[in-house]
N, C-alpha and C positions, 0 to 999 in steps of 0.2 A: 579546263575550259569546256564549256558547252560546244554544239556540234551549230554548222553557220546555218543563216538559216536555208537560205538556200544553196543548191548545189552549186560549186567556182563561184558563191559568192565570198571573195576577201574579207569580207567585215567575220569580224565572229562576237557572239554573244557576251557580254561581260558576265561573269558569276555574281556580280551585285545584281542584276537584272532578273537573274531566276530565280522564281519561288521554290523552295525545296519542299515546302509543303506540300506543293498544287504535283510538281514531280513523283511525289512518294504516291499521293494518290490516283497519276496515270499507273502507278507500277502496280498498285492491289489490280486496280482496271485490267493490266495486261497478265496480271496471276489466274484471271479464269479464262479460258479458253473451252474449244470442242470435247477434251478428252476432260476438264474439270471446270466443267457448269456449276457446281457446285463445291465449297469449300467451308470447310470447319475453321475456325480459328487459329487452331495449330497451324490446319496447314497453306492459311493466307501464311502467315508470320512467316515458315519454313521458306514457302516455293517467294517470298518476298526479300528474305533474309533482314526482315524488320523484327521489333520486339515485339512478343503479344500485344503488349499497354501497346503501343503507337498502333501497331494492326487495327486493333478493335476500334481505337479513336477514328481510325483511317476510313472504318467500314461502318461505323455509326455514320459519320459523317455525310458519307454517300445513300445512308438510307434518311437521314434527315430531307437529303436532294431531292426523293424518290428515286434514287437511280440503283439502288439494291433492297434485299428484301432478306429478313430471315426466320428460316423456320424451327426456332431452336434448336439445331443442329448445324446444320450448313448457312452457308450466305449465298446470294446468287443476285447476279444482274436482272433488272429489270428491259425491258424495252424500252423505256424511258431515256436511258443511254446508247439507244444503237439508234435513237432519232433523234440524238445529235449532233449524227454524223450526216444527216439527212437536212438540219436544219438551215443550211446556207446554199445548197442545191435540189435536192431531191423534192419540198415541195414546190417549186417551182417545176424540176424538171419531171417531176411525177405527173404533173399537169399537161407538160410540153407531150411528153411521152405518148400520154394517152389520148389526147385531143382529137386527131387524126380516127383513132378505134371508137371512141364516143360518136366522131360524129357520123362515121360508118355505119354504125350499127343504128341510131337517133335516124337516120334516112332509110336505112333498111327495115323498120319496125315502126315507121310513124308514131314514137312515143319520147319522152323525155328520158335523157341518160345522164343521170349524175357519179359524181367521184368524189370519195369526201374520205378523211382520215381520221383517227382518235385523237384528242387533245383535250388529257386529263378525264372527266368524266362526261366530257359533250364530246358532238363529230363537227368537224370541220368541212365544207363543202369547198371543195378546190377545182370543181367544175361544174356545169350546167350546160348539155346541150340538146337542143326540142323547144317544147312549146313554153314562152314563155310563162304563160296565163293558166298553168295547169293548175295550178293552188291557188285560194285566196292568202294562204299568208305567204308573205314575200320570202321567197328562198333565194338566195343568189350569191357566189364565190364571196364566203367571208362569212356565210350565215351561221350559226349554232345551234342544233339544238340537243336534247339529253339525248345521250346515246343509249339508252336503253330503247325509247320511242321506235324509231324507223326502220325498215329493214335494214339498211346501210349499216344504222347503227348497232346490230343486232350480230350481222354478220363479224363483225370487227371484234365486240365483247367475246364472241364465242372461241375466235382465234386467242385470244389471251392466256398466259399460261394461267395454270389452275390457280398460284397464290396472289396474283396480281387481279384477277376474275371477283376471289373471296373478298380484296380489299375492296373493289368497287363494291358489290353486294352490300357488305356490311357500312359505306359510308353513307354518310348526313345525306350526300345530295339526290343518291338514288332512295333511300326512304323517300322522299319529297318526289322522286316520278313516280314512285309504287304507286303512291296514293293518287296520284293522276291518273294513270293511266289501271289501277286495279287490280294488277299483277305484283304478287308477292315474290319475295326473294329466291325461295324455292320451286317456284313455277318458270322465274325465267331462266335457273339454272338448270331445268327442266329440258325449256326450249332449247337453250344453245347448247345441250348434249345432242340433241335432234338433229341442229343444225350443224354440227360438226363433221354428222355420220355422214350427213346427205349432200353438205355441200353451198346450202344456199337459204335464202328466209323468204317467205311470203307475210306480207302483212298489208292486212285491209282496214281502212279506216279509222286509222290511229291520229295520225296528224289531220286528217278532213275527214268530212263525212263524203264518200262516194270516190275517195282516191285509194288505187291499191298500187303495191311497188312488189316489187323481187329485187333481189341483192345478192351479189357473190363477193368471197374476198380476193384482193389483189396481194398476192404471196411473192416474199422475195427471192433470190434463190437459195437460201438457206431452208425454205417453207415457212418463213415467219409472218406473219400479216402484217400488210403494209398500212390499208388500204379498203375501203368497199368500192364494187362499181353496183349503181342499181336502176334498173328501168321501170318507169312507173307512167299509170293511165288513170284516167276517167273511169269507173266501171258503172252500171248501170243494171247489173244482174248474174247469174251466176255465168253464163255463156260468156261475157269477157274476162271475167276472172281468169275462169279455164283457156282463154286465146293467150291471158298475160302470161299465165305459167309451161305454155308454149316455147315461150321465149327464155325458158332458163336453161336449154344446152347451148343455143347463140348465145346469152350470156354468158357463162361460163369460159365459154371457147373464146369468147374477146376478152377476158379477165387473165385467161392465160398469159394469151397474145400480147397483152400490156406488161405482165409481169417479167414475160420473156425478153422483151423491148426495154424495158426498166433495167436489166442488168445487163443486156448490150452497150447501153449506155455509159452504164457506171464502168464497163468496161475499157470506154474509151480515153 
């Protein structure tokens, strides 16, 4: 018999009711771990005690999902699957979390401070706080746009592991921002080496003419990107520019501060 579902709860699960399928494939899920990120075929099958044939089905399966990824060699989880553990909490609470440090910092800088997250190959805006009327095109909690664009968005792709990065690179929908925005595949690979080293993106003028942002990533405590925070202004010449990029150790240092707070939370 399956285990009940909640704890002293008397009822317990019938075995007609569980999928042994959906079972087999939490078990490859729990075959990788800190010490085996990565796994050959062998030895999903091995540390699974499944057969190769069902393994591989097991593990195509999950890459069909995008929740794994292989380099003919090994197999290895995506991100895709650790923000699914995020999906019925975290962006909500991600938002709750940070609210509070947004608007701290949105009052201490007299500029607009967003929070937005990856989802597929756009960023999701999961906060806005500052001026509402700082863009003509309407941005507001729910908005989309390609995450190559923004600095937010910038920041995010750059935390990506290396073959998840390559897959965005090489698909349909970022051809289709290349050509928008003029930057080839090898130049933003470019950037977000830069940006990894240093920590943070500047970009002027991409989404408007005369708005520029900065963006940091929001890291979980594993180090894994959750997350962009990015504060963004009006510039009018190179002397605001240089006041915005002022602001990238406050930034940073409230990006911390969220991240910190984000698994206080999860802790509780």
């Amino acid at each position: 018999m399956a285990e009940p579902i909640f704890a002293g709860d008397e009822r317990r699960i019938s075995d007609r009711d569980v999928v042994q399928s959906l079972m087999r494939g939490l078990a490859v899920v729990r075959a990788f771990d800190g010490t085996h990120p990565g796994l050959s075929l062998d030895e999903a099958a091995e540390r699974t005690g499944f057969s190769r044939s069902a393994t591989r089905r097991l593990l195509r399966t999950l890459m069909t999902a995008g929740l794994a990824v292989y380099d003919g060699r090994h197999y290895r989880l995506t991100s895709r699957l650790l923000d699914l553990g995020y999906a019925s909490q975290s962006r909500l609470s991600l938002a709750e979390v940070a609210l509070p440090h947004c608007q701290e910092l949105s009052h201490r800088l007299g500029r607009t401070v967003s929070l937005a997250r990856l989802d597929g190959d756009s960023i999701v805006y999961l906060l806005r706080v500052g001026a509402p009327r700082l863009v003509a095109v309407s941005i507001h909690v729910g908005s989309r746009l390609p995450a190559s664009l923004p600095a937010i968005g910038r920041v995010i792709l750059a935390g990506l592991p290396d073959e998840e990065l390559a897959g965005f690179l090489a698909s349909d929908s970022f051809r289709e921002q290349s050509e928008r925005i003029g930057l080839s595949a090898d130049d933003l690979r470019k950037e977000l080496v830069d940006i990894r080293a240093r920590g943070w993106c500047h970009v002027s003028e991409v989404l408007e003419a005369g708005l520029s942002a900065v963006a940091t990533p929001i890291r979980d405590r594993t180090g894994r990107v959750v997350a962009g925070l990015n504060v963004s202004t009006r510039t009018g010449g190179q002397a605001p520019v240089l006041d915005l990029l002022d602001t990238v150790p406050d930034l940073v240092r409230t990006a911390v501060r969220i991240g910190d707070d984000l698994h206080q939370s999860h802790q509780a």
